[in-house]
C-alpha positions in Angstrom: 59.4 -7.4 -19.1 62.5 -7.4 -17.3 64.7 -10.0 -16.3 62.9 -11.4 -13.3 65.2 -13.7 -11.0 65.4 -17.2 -11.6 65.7 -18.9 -8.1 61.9 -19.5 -7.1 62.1 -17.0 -3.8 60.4 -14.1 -5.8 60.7 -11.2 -8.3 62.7 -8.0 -8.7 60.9 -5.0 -8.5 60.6 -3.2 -12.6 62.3 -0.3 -12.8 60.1 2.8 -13.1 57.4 1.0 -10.9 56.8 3.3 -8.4 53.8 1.7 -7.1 55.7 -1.4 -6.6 58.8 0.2 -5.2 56.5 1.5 -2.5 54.9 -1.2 -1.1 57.6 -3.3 -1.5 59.9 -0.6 0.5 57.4 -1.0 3.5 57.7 -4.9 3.8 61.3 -4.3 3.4 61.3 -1.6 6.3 58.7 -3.7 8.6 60.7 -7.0 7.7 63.8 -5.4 9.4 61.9 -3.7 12.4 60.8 -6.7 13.7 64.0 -8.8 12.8 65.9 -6.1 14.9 63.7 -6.3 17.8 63.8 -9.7 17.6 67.3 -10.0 18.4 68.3 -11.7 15.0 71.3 -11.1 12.9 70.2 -11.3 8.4 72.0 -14.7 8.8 69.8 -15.7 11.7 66.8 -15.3 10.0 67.6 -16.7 6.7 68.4 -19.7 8.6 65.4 -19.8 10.3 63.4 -19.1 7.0 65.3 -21.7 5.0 65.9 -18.6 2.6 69.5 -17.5 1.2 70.7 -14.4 3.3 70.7 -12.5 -0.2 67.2 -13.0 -0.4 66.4 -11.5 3.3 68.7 -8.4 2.2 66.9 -7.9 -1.0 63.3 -8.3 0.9 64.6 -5.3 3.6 66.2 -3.5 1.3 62.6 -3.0 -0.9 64.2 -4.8 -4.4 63.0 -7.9 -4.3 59.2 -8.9 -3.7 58.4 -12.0 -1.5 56.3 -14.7 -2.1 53.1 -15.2 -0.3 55.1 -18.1 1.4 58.3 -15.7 2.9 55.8 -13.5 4.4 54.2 -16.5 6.4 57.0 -18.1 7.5 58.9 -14.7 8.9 55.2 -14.1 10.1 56.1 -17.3 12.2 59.4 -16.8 12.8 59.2 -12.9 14.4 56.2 -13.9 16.0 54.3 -11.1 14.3 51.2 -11.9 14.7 49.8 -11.7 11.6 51.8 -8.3 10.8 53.6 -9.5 7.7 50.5 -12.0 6.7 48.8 -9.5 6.5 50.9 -7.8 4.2 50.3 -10.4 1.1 47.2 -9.2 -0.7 49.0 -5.2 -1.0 52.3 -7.7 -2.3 50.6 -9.7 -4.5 49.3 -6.7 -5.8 51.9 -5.3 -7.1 53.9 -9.0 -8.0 52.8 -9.0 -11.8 54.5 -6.5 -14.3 53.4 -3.0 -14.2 51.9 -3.3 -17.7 49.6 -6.2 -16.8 48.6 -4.7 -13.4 47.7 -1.6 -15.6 45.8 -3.5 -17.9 44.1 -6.1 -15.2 43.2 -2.9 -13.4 40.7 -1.5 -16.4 39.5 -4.6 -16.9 38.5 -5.3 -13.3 36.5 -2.0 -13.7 34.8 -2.4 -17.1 31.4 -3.2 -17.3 31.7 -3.1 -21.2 34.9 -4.4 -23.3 35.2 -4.4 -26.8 38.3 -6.5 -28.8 39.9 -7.0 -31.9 42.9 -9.4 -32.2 44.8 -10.7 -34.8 48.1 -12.7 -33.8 46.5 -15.0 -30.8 43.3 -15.2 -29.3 42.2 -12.2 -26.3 44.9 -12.9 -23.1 41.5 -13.4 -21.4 40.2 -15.7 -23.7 43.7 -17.9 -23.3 43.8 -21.6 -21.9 47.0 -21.9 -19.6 48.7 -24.4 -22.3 48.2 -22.0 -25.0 49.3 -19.1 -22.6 52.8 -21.5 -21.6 53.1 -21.9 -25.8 53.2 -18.2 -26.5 55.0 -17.0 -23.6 57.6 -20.0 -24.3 58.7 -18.8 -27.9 59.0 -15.0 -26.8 62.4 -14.0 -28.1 64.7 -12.9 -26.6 63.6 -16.2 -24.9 62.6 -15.4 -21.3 63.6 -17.0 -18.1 61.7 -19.5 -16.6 60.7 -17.1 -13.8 59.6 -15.0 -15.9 57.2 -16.8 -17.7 56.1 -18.1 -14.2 55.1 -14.9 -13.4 53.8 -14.1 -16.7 51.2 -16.9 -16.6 50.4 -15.7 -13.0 49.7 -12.3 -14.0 47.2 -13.8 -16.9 45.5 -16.6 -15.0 44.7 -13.8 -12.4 42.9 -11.6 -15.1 41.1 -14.3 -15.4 38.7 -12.9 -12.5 36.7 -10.4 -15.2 34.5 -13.9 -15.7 33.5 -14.1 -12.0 31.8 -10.8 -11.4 28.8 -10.3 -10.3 27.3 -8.7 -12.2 29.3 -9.5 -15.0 31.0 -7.2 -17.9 29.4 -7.6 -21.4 32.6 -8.5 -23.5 33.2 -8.7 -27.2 36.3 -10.7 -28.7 36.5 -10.2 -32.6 39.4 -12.8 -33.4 41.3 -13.2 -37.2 40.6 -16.2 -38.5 44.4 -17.0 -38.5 44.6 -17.1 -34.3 41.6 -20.1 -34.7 44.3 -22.0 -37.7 48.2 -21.2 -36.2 48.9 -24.1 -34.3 50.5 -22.5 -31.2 52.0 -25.2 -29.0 50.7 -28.0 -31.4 47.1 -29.5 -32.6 46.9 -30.7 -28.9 47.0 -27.3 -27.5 45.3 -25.7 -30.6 42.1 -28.0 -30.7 41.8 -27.2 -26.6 42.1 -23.5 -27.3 39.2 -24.0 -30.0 37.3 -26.3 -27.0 37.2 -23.4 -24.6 36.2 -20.8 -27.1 33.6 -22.3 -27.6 32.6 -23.0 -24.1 32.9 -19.4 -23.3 30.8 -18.2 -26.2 27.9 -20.0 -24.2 28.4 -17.8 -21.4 25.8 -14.8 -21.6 28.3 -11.7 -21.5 30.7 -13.3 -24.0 30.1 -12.7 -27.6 33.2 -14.1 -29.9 33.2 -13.1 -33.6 35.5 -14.2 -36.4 37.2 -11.7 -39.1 37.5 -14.0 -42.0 41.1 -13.7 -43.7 38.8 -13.1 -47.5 38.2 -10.2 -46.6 38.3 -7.5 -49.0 37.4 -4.3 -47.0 39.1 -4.4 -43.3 39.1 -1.7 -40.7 41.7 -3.1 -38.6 44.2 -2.8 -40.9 46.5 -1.0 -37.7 47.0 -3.7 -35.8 44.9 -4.9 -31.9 42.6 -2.4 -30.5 40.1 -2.6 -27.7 37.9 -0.2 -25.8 37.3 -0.5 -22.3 33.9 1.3 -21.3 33.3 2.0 -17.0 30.5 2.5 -14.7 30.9 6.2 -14.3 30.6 6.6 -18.3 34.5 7.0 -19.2 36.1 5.1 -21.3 39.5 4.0 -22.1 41.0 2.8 -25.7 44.3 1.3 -26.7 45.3 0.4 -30.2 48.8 -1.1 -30.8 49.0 0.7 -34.0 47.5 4.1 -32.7 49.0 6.6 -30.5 52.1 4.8 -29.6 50.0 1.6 -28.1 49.5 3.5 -24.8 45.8 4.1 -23.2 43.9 6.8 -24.5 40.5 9.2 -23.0 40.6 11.9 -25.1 37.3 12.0 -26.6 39.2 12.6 -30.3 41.4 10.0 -30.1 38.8 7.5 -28.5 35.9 8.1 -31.2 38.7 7.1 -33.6 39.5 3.8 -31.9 35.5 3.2 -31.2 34.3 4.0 -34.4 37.1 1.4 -35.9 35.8 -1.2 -33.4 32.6 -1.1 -34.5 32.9 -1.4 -37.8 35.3 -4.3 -37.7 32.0 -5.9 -35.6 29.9 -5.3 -38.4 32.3 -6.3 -41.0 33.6 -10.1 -39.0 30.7 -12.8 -39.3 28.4 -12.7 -36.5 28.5 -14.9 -33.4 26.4 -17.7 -34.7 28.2 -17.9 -38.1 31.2 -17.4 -36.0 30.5 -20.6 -34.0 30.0 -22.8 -36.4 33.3 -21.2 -38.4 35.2 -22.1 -35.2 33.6 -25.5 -35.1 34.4 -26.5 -38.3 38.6 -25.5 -38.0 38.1 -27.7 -34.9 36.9 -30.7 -37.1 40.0 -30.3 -39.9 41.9 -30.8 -37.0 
């Protein structure tokens, strides 16, 4: 992640994100249409916003993305009519990193997601505290912007559990992520809570990979495959292929066959349960 900016009045845009660069380019060039045939100088309007005139440049000039909050206000302000409002889903969009919108993206789409994990639990199966923990002992640290946006980006994954109808998902989690005390016991014993809670929804099945294991399959690291309505499927392994996405049916039989053994090889979800509920009650 880059070095996001640090004064509360929104994000710089990633370098390489084209995506981004474009919508955010358009706000920039509509911002400055309707300033202009307003009659107001960059100073006038930052004034009127209660924005630094920096932060009106960057917004015009397509390099910085507003928060939902700018948009409304210059909405206001130019007497838009909605215009700019109307602008804030395409911008929010495209405010989390490119990575994560990526990765949110598949998983919006998947009506099937298999997972292996072995540092932390699943991002998706994350409370906010533990999520603030992790992201808060990154190094080199990050700013406090950036972790801000960082817990945004994961709280808004967080949308896979609404649909309707909902993906069938499969977490397979080391035993050390249920043990590690990320954040403290506080934080640890609520991470354990919500597991648990989530393993009673219908769709979620959480398995365990006990550390005694003697034969182990994910020996290379996270993996997941993300399976989609039209029959494709997408797999990532952190240890396979350079990390990045992969179709090819090669390369993805490789990453399936691996998950699917490391399913039969973790306890089952029952077992796994009452594993999870008994690190809860050494704590």
């Amino acid at each position: 992640m880059t070095e996001a900016t640090t004064d509360g009045d929104g994000w710089e845009i990633e370098p390489g994100d084209v995506q981004g660069a474009a919508v955010i380019a358009l706000v920039g060039r509509q911002l400055r249409a309707l300033r202009e045939a307003a009659g107001l100088k960059v100073s006038e309007l930052a004034t009127a916003l209660g924005y630094g005139e920096g932060i009106v440049y960057k917004v015009e000039s397509g390099t910085r993305i507003p928060r939902p909050e700018f948009l409304d206000k210059a909405d206001d302000v130019l007497r838009a009519r909605g215009m700019l409002a109307a602008m804030k889903p395409a911008v929010a969009e495209v405010r989390y990193p490119k990575k994560v919108r990526d990765i949110a993206a598949m998983e919006a789409r998947a009506v099937e997601l298999t997972s292996y994990w072995t540092h932390s639990p699943h991002g998706l199966l994350q409370t906010p505290a533990y999520a603030q923990a992790l992201f808060a002992m990154r190094r080199p640290a990050l700013s406090s912007a950036q972790i801000d946006r960082a817990m945004a980006a994961r709280t808004a994954r967080k949308s896979v559990f609404d649909r309707d109808p909902a993906p069938a998902l499969s977490f397979v989690q080391e035993e050390v992520t249920l043990r590690r005390p990320i954040g403290g016991r506080q934080v640890l014993r609520g991470q354990l809570h919500h597991l648990l809670e989530l393993a009673q929804l219908r769709t979620v099945e959480i398995q365990v990979m006990p550390t005694d294991r003697e034969d182990h399959a994910g020996m290379d690291g996270d993996m997941e495959v993300l399976k989609f309505k039209d029959g494709t499927a997408v797999g990532r392994g952190h240890g396979l292929y350079g990390g990045r996405p992969v179709s090819d049916p090669k390369q993805l039989r490789s990453i399936e066959l691996r998950c699917g053994i490391i399913r039969a090889q973790a306890l089952p979800p029952g077992e796994s349960l009452a594993f999870i509920e008994q690190v809860l009650g050494e704590l």
